[in-house]
PyMOL Python script that loads the backbone (N, CA, C, O; Angstrom):
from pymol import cmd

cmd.read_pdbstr("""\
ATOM      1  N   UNK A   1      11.350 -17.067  -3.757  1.00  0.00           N
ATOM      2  CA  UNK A   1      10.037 -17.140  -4.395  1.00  0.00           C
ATOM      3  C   UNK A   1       9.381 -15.765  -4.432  1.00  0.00           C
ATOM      4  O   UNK A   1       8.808 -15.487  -5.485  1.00  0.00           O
ATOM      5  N   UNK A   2       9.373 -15.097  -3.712  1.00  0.00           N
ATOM      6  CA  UNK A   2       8.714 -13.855  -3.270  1.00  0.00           C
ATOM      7  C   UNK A   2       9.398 -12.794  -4.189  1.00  0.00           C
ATOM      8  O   UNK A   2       8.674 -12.047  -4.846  1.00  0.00           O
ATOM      9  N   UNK A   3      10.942 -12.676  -4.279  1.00  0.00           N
ATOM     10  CA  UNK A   3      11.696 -12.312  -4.623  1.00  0.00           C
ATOM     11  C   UNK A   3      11.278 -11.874  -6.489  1.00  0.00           C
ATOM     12  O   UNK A   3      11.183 -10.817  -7.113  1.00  0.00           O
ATOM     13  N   UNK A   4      11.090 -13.701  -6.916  1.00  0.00           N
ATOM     14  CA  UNK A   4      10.710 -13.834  -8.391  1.00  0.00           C
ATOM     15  C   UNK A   4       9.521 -13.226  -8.843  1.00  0.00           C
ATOM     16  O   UNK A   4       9.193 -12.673  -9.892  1.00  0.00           O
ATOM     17  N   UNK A   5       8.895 -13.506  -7.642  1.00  0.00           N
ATOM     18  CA  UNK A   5       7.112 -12.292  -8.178  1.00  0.00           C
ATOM     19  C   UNK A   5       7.351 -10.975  -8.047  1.00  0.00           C
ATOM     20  O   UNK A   5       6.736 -10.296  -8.869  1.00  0.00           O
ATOM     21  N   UNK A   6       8.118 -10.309  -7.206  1.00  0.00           N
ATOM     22  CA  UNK A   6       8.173  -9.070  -7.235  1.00  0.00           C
ATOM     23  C   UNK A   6       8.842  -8.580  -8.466  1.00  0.00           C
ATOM     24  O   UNK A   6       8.555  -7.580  -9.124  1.00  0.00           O
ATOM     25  N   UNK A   7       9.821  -9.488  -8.673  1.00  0.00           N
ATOM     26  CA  UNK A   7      10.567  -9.040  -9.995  1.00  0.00           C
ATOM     27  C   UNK A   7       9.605  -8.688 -11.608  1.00  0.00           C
ATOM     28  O   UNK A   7       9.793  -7.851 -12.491  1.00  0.00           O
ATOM     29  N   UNK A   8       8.390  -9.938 -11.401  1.00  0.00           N
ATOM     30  CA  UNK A   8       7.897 -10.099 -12.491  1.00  0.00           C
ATOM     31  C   UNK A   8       6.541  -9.103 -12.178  1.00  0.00           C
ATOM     32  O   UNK A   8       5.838  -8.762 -13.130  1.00  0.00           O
ATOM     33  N   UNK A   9       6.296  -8.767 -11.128  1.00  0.00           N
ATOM     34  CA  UNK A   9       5.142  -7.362 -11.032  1.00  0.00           C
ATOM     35  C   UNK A   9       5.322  -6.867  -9.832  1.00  0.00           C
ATOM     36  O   UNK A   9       4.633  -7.215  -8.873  1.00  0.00           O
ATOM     37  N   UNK A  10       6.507  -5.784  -9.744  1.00  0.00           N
ATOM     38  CA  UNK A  10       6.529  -5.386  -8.892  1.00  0.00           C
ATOM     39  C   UNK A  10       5.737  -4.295  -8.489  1.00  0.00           C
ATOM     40  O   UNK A  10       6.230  -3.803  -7.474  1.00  0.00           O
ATOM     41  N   UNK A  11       4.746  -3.722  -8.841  1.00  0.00           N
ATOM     42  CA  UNK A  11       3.663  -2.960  -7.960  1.00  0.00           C
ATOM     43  C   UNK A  11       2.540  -3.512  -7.207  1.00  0.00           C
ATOM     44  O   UNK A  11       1.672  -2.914  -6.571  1.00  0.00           O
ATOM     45  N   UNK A  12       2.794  -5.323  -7.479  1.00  0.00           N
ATOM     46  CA  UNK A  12       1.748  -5.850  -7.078  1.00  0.00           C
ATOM     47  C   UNK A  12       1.297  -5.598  -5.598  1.00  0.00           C
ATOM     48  O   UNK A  12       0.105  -5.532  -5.296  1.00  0.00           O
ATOM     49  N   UNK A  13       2.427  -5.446  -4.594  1.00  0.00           N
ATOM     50  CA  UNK A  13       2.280  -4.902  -3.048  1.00  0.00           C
ATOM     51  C   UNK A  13       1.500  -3.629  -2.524  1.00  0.00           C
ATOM     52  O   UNK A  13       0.850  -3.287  -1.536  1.00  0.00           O
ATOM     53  N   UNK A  14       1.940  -3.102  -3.775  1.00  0.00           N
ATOM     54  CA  UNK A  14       1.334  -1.501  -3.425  1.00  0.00           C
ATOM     55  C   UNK A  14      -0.010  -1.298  -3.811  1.00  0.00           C
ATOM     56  O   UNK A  14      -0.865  -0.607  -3.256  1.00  0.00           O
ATOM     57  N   UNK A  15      -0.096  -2.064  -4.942  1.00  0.00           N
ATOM     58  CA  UNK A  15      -1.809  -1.954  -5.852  1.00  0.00           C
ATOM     59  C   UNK A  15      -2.605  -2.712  -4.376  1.00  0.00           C
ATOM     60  O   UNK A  15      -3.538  -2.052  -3.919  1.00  0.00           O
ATOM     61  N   UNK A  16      -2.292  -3.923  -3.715  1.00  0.00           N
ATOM     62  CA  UNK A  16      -2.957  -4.515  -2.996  1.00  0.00           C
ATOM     63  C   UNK A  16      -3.195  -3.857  -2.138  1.00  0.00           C
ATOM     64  O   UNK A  16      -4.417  -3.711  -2.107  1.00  0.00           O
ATOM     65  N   UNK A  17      -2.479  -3.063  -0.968  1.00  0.00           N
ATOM     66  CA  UNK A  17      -2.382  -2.401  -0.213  1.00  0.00           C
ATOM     67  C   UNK A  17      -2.824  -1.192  -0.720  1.00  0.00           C
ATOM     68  O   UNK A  17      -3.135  -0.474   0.230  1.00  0.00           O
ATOM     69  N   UNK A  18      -3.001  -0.616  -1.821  1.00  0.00           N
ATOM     70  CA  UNK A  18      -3.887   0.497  -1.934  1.00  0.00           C
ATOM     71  C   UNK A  18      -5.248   0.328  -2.008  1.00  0.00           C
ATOM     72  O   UNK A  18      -5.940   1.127  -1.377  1.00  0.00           O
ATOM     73  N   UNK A  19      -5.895  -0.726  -2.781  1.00  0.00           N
ATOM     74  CA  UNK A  19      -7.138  -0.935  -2.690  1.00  0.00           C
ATOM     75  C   UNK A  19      -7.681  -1.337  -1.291  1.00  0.00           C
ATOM     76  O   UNK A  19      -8.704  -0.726  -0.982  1.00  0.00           O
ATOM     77  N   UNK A  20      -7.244  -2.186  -0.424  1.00  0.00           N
ATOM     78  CA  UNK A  20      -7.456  -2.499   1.063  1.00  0.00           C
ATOM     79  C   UNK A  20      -7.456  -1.518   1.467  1.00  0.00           C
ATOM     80  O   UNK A  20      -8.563  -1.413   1.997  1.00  0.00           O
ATOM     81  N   UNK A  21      -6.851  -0.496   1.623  1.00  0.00           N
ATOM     82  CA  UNK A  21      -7.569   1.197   2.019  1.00  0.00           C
ATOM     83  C   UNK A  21      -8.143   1.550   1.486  1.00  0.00           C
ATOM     84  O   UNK A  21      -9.125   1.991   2.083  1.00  0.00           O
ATOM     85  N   UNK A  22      -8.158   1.680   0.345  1.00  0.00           N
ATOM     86  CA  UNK A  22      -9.519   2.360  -0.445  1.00  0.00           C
ATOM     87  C   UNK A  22     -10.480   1.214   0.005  1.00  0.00           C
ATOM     88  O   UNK A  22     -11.096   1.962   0.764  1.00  0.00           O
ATOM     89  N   UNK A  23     -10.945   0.342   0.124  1.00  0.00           N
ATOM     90  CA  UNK A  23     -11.883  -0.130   0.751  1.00  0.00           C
ATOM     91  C   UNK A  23     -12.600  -0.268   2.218  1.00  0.00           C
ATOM     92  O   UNK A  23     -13.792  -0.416   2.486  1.00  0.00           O
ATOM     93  N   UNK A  24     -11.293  -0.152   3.198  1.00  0.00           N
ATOM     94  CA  UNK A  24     -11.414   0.385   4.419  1.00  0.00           C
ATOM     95  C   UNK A  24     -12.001   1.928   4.694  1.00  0.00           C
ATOM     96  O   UNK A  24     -12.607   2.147   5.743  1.00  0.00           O
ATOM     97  N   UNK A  25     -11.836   2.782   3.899  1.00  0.00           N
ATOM     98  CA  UNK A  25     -11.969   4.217   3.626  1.00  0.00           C
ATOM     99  C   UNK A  25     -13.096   4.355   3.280  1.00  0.00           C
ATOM    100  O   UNK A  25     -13.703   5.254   3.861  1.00  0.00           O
ATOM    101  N   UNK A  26     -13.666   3.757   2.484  1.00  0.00           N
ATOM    102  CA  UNK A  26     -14.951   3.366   1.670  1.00  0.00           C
ATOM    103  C   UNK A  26     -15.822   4.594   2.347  1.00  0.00           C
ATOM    104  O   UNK A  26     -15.812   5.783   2.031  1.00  0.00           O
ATOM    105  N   UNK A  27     -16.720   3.801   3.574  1.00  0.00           N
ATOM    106  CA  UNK A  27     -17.747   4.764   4.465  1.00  0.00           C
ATOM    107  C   UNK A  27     -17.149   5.937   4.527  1.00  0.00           C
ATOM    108  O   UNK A  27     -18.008   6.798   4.719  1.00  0.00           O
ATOM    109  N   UNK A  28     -15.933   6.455   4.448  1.00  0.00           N
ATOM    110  CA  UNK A  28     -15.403   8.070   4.517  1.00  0.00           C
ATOM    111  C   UNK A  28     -15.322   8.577   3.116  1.00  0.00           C
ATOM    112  O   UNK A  28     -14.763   9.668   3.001  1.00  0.00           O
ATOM    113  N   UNK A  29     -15.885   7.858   1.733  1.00  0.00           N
ATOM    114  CA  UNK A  29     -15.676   8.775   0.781  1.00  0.00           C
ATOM    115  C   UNK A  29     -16.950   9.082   0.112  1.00  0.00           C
ATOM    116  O   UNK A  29     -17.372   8.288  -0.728  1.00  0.00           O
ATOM    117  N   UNK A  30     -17.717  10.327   0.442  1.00  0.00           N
ATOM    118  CA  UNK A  30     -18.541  10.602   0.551  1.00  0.00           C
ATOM    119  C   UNK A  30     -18.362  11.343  -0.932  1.00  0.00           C
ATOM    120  O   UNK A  30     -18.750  10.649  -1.872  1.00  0.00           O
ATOM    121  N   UNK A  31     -17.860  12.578  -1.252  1.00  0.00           N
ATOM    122  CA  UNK A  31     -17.377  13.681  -2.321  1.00  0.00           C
ATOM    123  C   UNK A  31     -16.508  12.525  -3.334  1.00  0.00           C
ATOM    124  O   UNK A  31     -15.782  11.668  -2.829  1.00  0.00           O
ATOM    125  N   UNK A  32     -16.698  12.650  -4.731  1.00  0.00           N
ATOM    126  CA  UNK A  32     -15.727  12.767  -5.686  1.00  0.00           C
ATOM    127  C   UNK A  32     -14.209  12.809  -5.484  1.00  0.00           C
ATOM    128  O   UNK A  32     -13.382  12.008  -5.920  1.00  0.00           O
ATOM    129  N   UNK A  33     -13.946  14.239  -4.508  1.00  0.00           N
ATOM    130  CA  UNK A  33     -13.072  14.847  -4.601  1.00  0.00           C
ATOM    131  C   UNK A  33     -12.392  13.933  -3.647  1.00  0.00           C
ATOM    132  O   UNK A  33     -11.281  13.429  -3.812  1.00  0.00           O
ATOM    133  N   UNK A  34     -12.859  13.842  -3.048  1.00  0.00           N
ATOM    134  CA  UNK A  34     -11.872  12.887  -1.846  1.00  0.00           C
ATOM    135  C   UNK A  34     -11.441  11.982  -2.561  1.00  0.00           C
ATOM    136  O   UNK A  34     -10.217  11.880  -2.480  1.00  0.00           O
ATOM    137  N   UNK A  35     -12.202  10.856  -3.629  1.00  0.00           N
ATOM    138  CA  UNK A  35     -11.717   9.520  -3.724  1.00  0.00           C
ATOM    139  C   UNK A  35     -10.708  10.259  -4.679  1.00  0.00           C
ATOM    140  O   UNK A  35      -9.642   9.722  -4.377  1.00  0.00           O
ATOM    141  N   UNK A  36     -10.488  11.006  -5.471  1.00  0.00           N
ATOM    142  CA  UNK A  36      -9.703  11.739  -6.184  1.00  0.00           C
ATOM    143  C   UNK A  36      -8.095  11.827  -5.806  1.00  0.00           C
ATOM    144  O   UNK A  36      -7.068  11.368  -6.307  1.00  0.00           O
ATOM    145  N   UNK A  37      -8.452  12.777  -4.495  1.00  0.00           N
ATOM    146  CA  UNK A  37      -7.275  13.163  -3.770  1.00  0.00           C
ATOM    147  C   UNK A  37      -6.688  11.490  -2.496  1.00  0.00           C
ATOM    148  O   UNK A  37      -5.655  11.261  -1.866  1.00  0.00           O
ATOM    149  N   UNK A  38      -7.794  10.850  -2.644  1.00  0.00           N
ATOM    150  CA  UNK A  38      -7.280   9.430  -2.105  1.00  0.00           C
ATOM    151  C   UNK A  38      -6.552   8.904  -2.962  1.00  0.00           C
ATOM    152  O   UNK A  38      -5.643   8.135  -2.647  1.00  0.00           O
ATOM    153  N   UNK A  39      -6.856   9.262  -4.317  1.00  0.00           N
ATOM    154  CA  UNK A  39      -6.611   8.117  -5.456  1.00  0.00           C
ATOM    155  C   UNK A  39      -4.814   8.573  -5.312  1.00  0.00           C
ATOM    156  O   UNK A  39      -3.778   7.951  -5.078  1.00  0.00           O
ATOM    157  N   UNK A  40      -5.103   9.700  -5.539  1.00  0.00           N
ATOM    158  CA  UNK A  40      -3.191  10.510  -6.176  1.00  0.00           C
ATOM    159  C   UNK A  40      -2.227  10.502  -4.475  1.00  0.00           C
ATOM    160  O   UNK A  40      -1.026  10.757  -4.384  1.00  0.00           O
ATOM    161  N   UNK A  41      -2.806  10.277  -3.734  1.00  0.00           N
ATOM    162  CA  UNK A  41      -1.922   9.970  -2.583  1.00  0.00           C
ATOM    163  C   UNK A  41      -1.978   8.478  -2.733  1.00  0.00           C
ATOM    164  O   UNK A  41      -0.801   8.200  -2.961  1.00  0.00           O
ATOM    165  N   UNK A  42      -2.552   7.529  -2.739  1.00  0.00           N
ATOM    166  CA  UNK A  42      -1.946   6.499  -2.655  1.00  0.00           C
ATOM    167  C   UNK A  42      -0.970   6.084  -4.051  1.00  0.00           C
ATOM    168  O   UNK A  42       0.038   5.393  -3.899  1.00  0.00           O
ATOM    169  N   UNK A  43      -1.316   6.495  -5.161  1.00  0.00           N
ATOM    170  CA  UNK A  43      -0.712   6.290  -6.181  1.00  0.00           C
ATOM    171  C   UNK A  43       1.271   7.244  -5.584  1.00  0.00           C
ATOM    172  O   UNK A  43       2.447   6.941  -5.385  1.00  0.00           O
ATOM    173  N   UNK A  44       0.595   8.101  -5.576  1.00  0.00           N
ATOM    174  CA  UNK A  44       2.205   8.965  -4.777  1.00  0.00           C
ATOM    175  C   UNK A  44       3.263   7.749  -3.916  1.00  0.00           C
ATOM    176  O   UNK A  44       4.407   7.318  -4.058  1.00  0.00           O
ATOM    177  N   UNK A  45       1.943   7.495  -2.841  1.00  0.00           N
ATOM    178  CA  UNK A  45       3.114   6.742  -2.258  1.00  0.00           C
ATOM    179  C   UNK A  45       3.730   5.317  -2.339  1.00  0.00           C
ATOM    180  O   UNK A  45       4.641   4.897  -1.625  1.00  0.00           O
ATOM    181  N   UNK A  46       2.844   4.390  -3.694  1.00  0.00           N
ATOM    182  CA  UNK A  46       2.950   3.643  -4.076  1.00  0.00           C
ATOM    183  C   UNK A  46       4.982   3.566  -4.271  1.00  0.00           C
ATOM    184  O   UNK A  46       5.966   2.974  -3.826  1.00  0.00           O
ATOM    185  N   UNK A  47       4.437   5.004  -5.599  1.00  0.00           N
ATOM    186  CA  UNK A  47       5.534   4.990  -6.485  1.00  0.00           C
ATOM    187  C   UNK A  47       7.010   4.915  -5.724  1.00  0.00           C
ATOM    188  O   UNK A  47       8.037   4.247  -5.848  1.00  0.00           O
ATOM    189  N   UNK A  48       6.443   6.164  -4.718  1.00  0.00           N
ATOM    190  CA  UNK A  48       7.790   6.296  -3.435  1.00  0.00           C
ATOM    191  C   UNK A  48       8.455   5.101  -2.570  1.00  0.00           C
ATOM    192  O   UNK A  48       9.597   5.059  -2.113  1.00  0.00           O
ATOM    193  N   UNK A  49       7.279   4.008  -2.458  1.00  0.00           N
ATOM    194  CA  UNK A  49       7.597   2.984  -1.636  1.00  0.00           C
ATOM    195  C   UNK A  49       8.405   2.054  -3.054  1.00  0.00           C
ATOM    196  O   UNK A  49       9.121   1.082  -2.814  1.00  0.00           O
ATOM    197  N   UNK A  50       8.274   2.300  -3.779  1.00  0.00           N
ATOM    198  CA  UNK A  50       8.662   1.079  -5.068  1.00  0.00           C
ATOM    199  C   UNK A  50      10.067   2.024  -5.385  1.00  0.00           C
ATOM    200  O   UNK A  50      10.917   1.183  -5.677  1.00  0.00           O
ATOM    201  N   UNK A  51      10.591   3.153  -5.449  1.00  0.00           N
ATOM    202  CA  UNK A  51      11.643   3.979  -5.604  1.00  0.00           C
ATOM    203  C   UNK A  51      12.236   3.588  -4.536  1.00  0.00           C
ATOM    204  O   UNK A  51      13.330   3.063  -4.746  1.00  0.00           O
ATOM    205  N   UNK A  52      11.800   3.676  -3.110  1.00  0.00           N
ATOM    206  CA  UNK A  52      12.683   3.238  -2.137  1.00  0.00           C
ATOM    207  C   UNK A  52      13.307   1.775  -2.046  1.00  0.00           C
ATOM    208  O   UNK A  52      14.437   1.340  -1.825  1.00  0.00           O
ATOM    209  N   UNK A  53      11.999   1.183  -2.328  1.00  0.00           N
ATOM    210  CA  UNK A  53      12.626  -0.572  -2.213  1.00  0.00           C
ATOM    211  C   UNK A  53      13.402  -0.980  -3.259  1.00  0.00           C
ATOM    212  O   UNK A  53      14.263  -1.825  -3.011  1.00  0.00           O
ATOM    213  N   UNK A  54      13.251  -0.426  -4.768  1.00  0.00           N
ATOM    214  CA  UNK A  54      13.887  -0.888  -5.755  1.00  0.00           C
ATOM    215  C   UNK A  54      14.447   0.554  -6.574  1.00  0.00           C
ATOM    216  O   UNK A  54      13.989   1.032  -7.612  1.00  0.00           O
ATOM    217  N   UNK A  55      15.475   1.010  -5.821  1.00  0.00           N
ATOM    218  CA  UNK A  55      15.953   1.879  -6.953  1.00  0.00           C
ATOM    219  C   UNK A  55      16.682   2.060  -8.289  1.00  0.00           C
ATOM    220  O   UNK A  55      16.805   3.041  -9.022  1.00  0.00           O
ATOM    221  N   UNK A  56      17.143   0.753  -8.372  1.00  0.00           N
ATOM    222  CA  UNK A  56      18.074   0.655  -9.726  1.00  0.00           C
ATOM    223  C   UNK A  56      16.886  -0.244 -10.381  1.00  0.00           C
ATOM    224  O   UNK A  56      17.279  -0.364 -11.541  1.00  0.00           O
ATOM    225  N   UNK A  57      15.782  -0.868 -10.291  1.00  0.00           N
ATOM    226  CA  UNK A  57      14.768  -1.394 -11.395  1.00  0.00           C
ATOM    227  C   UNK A  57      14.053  -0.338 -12.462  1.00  0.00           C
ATOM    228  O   UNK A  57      13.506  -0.574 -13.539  1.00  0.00           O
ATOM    229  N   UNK A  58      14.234   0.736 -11.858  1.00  0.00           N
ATOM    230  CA  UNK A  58      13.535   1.789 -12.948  1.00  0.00           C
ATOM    231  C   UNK A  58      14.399   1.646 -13.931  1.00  0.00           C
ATOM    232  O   UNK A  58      13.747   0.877 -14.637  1.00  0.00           O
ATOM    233  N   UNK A  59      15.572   1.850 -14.605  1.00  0.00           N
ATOM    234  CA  UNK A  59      15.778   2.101 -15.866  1.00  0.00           C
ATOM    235  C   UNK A  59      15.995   0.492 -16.663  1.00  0.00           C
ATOM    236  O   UNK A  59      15.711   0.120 -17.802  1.00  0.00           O
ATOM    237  N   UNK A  60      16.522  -0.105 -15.685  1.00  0.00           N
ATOM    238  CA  UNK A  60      16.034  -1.482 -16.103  1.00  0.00           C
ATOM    239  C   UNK A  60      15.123  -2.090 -16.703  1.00  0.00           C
ATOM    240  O   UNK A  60      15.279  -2.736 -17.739  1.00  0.00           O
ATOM    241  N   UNK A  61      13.896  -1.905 -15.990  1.00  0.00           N
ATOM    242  CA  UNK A  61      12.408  -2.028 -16.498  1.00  0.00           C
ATOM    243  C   UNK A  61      12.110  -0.914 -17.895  1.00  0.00           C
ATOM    244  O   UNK A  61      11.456  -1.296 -18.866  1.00  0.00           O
ATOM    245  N   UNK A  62      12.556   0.143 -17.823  1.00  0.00           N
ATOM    246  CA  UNK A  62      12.188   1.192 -19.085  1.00  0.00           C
ATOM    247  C   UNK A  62      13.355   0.600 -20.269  1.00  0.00           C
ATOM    248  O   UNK A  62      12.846   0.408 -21.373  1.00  0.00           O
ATOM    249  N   UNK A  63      14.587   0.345 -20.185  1.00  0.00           N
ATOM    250  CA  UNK A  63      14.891  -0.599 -20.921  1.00  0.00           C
ATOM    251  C   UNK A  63      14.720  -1.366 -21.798  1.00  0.00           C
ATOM    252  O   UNK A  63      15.023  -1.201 -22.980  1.00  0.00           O
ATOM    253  N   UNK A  64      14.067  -2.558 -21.164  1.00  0.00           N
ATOM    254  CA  UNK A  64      13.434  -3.881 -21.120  1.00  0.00           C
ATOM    255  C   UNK A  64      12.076  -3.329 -22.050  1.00  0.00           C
ATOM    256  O   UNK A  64      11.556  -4.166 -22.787  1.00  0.00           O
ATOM    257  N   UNK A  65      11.652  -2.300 -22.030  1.00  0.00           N
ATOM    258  CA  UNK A  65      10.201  -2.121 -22.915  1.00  0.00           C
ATOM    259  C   UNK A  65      10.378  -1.883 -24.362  1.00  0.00           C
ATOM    260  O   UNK A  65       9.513  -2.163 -25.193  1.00  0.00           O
ATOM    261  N   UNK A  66      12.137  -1.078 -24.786  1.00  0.00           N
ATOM    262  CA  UNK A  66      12.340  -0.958 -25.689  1.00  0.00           C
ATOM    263  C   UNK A  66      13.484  -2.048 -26.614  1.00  0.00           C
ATOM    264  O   UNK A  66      14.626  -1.645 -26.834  1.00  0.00           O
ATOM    265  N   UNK A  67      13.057  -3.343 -27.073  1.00  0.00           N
ATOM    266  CA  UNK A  67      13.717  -4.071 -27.224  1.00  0.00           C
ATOM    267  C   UNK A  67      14.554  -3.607 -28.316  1.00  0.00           C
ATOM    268  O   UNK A  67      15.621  -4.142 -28.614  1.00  0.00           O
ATOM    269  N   UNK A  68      14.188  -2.876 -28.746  1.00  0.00           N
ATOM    270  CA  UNK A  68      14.669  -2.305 -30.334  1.00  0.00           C
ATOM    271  C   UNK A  68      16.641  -1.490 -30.289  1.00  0.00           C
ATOM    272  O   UNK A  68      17.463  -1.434 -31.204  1.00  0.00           O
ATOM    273  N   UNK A  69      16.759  -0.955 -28.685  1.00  0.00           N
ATOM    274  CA  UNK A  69      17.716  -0.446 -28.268  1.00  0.00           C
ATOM    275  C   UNK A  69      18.426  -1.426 -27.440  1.00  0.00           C
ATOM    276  O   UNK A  69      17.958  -2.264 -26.669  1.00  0.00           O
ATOM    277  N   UNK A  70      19.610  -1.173 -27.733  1.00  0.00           N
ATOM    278  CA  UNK A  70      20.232  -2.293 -27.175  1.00  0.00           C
ATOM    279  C   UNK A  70      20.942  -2.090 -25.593  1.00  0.00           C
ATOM    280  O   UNK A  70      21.816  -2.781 -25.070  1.00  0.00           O
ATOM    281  N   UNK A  71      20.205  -0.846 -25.033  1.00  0.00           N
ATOM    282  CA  UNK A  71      20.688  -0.742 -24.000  1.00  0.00           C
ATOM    283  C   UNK A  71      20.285  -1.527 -22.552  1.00  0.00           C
ATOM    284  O   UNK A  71      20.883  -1.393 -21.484  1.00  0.00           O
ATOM    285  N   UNK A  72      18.933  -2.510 -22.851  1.00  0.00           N
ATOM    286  CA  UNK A  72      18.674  -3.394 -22.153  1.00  0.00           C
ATOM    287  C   UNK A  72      19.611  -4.958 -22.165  1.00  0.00           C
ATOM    288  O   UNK A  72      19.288  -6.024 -21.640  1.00  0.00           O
ATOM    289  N   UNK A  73      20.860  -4.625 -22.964  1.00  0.00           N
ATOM    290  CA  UNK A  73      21.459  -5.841 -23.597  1.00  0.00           C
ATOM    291  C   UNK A  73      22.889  -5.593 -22.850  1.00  0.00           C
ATOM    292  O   UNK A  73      23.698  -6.514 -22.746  1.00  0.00           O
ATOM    293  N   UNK A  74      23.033  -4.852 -22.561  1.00  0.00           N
ATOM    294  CA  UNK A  74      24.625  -4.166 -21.436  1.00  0.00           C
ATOM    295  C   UNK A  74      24.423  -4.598 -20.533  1.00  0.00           C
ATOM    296  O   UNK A  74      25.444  -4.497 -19.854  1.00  0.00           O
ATOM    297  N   UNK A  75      24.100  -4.804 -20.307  1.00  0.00           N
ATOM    298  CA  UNK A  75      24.815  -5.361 -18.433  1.00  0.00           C
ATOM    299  C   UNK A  75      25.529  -6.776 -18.412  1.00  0.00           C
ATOM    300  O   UNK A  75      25.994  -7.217 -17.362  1.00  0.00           O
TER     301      UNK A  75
END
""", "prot")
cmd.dss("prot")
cmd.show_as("cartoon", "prot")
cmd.util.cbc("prot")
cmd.orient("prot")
């Protein structure tokens, strides 16, 4: 089950878990710049944690966007 949702949005873990810090963080973002440089580190390590857990879904998924090529149709 878990498996099938991740498949069908898999950043959903990371988006959740990024906003729950950005909300925990909240009282510490005083400057612009911080929520800024909060924003591009969690987005960073989103991506890294989703590269680590799923490394062969990237071209899969980029694939899959271009139905027009049939290279989502090989496997």
């Amino acid at each position: 089950m878990l498996q099938h949702i991740h498949r069908i949005v898999p950043f959903h873990w990371a988006i959740t878990s990024f906003y729950v810090l950005v909300l925990l963080a909240a009282p510490l973002q005083v400057y612009s710049s911080t929520m800024l440089l909060e924003f591009l580190f969690g987005m960073g390590v989103a991506v890294l944690a989703a590269r680590r857990r799923q490394p062969r879904r990237w071209p899969a998924s980029r694939s899959v966007r271009c139905p027009g090529s049939g290279a989502g149709r090989s496997f």
